[in-house]
mmCIF file of the C-alpha atoms, coordinates in Angstrom:
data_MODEL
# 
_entry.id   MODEL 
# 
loop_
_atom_site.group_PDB 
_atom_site.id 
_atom_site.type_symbol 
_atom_site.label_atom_id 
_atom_site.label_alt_id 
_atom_site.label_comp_id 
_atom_site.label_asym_id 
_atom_site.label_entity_id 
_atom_site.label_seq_id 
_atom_site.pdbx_PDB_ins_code 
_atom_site.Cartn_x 
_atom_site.Cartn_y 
_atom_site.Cartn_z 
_atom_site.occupancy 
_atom_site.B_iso_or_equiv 
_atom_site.pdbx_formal_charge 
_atom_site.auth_seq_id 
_atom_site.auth_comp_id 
_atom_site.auth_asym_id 
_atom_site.auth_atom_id 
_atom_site.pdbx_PDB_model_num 
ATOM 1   C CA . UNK A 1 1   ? 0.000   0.000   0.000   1.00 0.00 ? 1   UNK A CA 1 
ATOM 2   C CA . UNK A 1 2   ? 2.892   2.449   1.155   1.00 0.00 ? 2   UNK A CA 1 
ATOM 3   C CA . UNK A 1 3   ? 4.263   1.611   -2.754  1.00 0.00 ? 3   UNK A CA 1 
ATOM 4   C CA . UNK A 1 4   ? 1.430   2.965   -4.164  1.00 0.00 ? 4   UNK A CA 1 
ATOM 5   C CA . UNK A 1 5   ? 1.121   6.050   -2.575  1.00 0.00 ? 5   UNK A CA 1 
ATOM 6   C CA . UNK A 1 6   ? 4.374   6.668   -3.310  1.00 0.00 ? 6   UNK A CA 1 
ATOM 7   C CA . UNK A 1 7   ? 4.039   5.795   -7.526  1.00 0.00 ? 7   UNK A CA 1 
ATOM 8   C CA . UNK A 1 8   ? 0.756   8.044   -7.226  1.00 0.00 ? 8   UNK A CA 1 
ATOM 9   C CA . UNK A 1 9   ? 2.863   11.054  -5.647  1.00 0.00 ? 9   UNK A CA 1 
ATOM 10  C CA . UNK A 1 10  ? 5.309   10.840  -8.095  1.00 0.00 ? 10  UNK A CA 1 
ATOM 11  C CA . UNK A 1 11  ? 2.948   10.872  -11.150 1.00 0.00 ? 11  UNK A CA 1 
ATOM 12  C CA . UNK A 1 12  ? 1.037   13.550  -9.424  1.00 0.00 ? 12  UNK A CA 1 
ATOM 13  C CA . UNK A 1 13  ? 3.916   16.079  -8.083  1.00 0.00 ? 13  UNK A CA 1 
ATOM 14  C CA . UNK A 1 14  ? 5.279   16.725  -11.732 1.00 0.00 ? 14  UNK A CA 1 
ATOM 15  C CA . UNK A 1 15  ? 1.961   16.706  -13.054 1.00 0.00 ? 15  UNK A CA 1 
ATOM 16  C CA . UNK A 1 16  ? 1.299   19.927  -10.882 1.00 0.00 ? 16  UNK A CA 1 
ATOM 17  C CA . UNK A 1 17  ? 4.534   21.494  -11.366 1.00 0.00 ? 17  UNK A CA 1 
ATOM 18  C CA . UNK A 1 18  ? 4.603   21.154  -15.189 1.00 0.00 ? 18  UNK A CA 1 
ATOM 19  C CA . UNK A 1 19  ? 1.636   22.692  -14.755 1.00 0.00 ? 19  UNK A CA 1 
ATOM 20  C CA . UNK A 1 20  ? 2.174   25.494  -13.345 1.00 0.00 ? 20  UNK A CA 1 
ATOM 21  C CA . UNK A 1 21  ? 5.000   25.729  -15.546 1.00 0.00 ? 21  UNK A CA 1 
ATOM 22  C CA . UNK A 1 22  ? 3.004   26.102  -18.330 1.00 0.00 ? 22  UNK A CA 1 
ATOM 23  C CA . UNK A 1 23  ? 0.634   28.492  -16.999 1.00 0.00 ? 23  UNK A CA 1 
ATOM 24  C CA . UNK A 1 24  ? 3.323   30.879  -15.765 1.00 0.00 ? 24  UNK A CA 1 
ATOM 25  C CA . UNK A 1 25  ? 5.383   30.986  -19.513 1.00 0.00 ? 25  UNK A CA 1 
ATOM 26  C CA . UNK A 1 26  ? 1.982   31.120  -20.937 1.00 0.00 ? 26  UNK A CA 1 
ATOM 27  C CA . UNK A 1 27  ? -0.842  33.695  -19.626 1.00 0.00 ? 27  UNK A CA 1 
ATOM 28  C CA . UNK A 1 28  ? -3.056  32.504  -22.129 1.00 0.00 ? 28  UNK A CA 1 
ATOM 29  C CA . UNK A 1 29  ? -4.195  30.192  -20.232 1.00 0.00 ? 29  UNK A CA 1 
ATOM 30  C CA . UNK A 1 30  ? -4.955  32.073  -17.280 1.00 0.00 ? 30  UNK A CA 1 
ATOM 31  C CA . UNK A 1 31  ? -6.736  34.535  -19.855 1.00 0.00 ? 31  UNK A CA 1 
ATOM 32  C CA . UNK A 1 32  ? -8.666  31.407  -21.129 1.00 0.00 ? 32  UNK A CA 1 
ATOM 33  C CA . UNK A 1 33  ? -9.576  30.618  -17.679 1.00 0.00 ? 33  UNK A CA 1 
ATOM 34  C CA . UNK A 1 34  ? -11.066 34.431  -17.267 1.00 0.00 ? 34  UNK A CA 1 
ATOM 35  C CA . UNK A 1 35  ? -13.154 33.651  -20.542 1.00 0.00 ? 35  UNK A CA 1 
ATOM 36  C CA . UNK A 1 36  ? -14.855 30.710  -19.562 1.00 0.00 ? 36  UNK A CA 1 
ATOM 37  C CA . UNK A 1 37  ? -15.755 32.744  -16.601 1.00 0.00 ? 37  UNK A CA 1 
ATOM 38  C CA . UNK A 1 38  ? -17.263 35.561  -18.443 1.00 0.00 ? 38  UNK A CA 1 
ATOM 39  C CA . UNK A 1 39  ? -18.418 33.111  -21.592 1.00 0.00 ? 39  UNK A CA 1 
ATOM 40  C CA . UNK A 1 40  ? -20.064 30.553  -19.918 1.00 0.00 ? 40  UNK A CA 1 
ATOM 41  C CA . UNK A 1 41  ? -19.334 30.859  -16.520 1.00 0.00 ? 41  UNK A CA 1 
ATOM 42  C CA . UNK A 1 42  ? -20.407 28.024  -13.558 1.00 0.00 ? 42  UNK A CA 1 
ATOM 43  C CA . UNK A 1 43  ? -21.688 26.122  -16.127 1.00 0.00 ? 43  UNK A CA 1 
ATOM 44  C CA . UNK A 1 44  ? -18.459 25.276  -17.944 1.00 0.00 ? 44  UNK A CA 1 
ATOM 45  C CA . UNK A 1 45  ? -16.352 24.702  -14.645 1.00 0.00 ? 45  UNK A CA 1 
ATOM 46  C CA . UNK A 1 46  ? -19.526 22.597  -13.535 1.00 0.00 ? 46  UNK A CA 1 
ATOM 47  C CA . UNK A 1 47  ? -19.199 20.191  -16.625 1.00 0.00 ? 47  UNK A CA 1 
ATOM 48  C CA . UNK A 1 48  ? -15.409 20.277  -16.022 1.00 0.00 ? 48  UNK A CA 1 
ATOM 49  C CA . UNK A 1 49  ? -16.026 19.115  -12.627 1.00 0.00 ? 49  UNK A CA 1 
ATOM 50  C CA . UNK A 1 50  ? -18.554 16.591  -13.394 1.00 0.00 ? 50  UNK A CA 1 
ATOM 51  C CA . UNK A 1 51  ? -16.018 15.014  -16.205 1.00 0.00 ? 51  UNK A CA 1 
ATOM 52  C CA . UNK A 1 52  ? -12.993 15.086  -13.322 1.00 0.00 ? 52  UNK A CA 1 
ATOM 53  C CA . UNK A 1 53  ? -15.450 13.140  -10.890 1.00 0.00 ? 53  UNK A CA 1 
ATOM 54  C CA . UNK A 1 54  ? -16.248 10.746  -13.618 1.00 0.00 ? 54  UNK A CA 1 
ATOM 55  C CA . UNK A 1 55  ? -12.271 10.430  -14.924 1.00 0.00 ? 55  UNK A CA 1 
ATOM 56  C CA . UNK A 1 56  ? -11.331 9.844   -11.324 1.00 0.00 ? 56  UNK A CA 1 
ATOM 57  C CA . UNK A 1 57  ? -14.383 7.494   -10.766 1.00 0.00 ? 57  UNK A CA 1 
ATOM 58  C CA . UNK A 1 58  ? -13.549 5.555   -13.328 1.00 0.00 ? 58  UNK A CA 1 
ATOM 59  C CA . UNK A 1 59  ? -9.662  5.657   -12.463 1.00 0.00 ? 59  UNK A CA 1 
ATOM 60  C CA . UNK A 1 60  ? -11.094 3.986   -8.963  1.00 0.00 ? 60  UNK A CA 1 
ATOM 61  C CA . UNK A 1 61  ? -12.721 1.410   -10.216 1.00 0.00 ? 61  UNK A CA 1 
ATOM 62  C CA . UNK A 1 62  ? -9.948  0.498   -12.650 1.00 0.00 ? 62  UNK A CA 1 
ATOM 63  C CA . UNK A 1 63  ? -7.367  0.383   -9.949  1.00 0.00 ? 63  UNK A CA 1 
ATOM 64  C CA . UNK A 1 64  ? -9.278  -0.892  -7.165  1.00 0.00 ? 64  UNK A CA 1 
ATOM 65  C CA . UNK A 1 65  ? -10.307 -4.137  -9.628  1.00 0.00 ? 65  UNK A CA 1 
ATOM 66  C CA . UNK A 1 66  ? -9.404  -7.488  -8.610  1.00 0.00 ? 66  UNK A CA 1 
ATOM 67  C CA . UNK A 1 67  ? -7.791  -8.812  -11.870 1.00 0.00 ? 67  UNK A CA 1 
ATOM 68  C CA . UNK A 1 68  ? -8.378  -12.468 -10.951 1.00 0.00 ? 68  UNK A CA 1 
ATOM 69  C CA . UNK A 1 69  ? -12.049 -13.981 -11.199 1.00 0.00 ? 69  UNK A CA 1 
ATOM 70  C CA . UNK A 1 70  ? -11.916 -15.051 -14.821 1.00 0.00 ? 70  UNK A CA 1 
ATOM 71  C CA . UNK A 1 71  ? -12.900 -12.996 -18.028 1.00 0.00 ? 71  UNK A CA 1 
ATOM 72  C CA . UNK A 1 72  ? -15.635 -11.483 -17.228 1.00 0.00 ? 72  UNK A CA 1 
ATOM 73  C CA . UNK A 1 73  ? -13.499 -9.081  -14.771 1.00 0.00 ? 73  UNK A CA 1 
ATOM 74  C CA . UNK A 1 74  ? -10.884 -8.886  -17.171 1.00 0.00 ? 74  UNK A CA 1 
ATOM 75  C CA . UNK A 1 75  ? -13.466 -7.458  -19.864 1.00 0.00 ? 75  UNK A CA 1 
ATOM 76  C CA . UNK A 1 76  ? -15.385 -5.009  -16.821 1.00 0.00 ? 76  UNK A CA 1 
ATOM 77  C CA . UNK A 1 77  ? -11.700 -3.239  -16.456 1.00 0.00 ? 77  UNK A CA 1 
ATOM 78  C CA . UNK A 1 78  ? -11.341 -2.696  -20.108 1.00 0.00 ? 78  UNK A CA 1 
ATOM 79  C CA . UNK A 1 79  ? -14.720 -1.440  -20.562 1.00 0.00 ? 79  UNK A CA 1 
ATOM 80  C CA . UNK A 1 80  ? -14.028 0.606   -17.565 1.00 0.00 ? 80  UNK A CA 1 
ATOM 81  C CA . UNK A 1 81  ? -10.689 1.897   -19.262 1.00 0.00 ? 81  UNK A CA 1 
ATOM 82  C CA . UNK A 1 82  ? -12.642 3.160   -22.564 1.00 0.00 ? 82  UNK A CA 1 
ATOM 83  C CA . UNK A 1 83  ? -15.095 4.724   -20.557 1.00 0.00 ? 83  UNK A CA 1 
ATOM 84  C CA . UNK A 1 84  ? -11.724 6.453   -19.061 1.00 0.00 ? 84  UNK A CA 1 
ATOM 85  C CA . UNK A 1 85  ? -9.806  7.484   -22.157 1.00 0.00 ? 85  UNK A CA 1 
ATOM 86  C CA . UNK A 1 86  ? -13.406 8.605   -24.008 1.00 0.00 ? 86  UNK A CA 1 
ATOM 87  C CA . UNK A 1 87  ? -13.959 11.122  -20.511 1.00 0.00 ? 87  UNK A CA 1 
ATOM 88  C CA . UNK A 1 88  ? -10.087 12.189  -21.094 1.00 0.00 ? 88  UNK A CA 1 
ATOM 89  C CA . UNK A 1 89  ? -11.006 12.753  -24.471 1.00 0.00 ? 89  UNK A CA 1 
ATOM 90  C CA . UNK A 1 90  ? -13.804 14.980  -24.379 1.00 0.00 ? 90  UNK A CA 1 
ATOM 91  C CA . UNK A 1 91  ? -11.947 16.521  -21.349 1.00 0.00 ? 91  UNK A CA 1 
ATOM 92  C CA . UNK A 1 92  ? -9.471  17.327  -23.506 1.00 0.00 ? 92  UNK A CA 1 
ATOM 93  C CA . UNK A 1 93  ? -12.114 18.839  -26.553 1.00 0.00 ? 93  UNK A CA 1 
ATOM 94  C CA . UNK A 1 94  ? -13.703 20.803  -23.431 1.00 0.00 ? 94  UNK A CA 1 
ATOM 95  C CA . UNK A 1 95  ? -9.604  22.245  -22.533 1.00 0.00 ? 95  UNK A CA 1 
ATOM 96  C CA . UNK A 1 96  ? -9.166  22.870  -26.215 1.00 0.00 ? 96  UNK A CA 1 
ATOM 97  C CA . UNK A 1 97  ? -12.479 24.653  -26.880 1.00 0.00 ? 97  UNK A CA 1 
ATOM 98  C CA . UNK A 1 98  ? -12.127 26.680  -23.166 1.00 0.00 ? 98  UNK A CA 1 
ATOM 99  C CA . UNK A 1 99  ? -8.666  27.646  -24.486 1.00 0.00 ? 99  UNK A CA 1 
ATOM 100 C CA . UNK A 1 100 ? -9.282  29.233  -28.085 1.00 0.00 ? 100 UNK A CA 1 
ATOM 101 C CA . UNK A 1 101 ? -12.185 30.376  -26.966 1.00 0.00 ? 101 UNK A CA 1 
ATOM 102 C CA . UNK A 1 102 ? -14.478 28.420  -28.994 1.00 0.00 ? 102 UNK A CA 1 
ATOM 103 C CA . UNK A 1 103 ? -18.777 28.933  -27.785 1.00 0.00 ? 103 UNK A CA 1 
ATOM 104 C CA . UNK A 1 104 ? -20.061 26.355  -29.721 1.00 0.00 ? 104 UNK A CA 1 
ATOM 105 C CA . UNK A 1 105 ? -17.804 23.133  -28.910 1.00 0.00 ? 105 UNK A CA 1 
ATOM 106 C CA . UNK A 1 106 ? -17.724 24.703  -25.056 1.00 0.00 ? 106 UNK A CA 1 
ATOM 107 C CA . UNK A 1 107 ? -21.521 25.065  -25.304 1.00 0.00 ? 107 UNK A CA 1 
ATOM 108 C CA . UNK A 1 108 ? -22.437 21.333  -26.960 1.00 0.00 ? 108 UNK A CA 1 
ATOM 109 C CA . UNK A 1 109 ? -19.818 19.947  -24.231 1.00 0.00 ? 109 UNK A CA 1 
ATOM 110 C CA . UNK A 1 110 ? -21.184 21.607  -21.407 1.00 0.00 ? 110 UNK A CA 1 
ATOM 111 C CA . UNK A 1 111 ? -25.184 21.077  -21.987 1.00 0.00 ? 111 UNK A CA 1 
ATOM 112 C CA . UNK A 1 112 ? -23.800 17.318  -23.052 1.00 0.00 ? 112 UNK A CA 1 
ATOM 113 C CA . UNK A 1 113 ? -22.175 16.526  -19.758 1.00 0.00 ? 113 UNK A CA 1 
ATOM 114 C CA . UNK A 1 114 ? -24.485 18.890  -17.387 1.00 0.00 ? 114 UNK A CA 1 
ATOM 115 C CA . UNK A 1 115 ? -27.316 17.120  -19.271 1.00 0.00 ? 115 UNK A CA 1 
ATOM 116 C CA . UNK A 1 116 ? -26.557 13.707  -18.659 1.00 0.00 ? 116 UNK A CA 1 
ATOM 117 C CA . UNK A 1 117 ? -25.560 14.076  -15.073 1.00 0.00 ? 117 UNK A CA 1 
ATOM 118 C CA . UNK A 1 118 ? -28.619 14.897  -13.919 1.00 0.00 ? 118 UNK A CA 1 
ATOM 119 C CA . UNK A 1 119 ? -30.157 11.439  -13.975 1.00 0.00 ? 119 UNK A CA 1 
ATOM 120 C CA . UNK A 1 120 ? -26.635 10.082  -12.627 1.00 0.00 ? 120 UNK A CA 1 
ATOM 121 C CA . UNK A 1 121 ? -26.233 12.216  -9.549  1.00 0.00 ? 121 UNK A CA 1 
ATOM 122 C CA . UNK A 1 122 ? -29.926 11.466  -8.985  1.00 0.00 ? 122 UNK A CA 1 
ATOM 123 C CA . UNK A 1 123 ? -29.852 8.294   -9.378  1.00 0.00 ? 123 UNK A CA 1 
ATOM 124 C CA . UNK A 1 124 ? -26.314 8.742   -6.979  1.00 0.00 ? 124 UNK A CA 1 
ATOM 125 C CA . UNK A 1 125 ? -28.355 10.641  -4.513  1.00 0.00 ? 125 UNK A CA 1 
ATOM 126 C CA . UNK A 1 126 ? -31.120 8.266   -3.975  1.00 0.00 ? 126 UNK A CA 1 
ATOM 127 C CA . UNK A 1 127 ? -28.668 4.636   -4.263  1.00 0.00 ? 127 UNK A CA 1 
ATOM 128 C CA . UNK A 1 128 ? -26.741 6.508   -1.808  1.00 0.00 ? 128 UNK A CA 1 
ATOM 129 C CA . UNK A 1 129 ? -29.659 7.558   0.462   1.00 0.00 ? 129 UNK A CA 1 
ATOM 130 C CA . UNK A 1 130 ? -30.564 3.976   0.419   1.00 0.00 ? 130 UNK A CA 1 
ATOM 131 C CA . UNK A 1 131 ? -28.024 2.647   1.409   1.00 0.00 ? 131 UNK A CA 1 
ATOM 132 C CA . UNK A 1 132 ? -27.695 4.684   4.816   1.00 0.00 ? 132 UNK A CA 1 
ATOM 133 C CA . UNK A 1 133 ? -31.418 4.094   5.501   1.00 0.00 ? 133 UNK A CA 1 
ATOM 134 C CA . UNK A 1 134 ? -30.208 -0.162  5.255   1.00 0.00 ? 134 UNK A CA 1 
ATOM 135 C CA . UNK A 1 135 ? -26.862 0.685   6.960   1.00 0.00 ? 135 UNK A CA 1 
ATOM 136 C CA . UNK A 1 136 ? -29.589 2.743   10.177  1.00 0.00 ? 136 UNK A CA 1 
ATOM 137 C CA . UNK A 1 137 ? -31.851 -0.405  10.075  1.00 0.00 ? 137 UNK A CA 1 
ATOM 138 C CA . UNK A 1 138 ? -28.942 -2.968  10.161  1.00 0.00 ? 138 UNK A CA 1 
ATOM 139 C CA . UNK A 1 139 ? -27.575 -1.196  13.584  1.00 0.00 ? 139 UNK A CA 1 
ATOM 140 C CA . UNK A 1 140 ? -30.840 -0.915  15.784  1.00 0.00 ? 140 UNK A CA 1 
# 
């Protein structure tokens, strides 16, 4: 366990500085930053936070998978892994479209993700509400 905490600080730790690297030789990107604020403002850093909770969902699930139990594991991770890379992906449109200042990819991406969230987290909400009324019966 110790191991692993230490591979995921040393992916992370660089990650940070290079960026901060980038966004100190290049004040474009804090200037795109301003933009989304004024373009589209919560909304876009909503949908950017929704795809971050669903990138590092899916990174959970990926890492946290026993990879013994036969194939039909095996083919949950991998599904679980394209689900990953297509989230990066459209992170990464999102990034691009925040950055050049594009309204009409920023605007499809947002409504897209904000869109079908809403019957997620509900659905979330209530499995999760569930579950503590079963976890309050179990104890008295």
């Amino acid at each position: 366990m110790y191991r692993h905490t230490l591979l995921r600080l040393a992916l992370i730790v660089p990650a940070i500085l290079v960026w901060r690297w980038v966004a100190y030789t290049h004040p474009a990107i804090a200037d795109a930053g301003q933009w989304a604020a004024r373009g589209g403002g919560a909304l876009i850093w909503a949908a950017a936070a929704i795809l971050a909770f669903y990138i590092i969902a899916c990174s959970i699930l990926i890492l946290r998978a026993r990879h013994h139990g036969g194939p039909d594991v095996a083919m949950g991770v991998g599904c679980a892994m394209m689900i990953a890379i297509m989230f990066l992906g459209v992170a990464a449109i999102l990034a691009v479209g925040i950055f050049f200042h594009i309204v009409r990819l920023t605007t499809i991406i947002t409504l897209g993700t904000i869109s079908t969230f809403i019957p997620i987290g509900g659905g979330l909400i209530v499995e999760g509400y569930m579950a503590l009324k079963k976890r309050r019966a179990s104890r008295s």
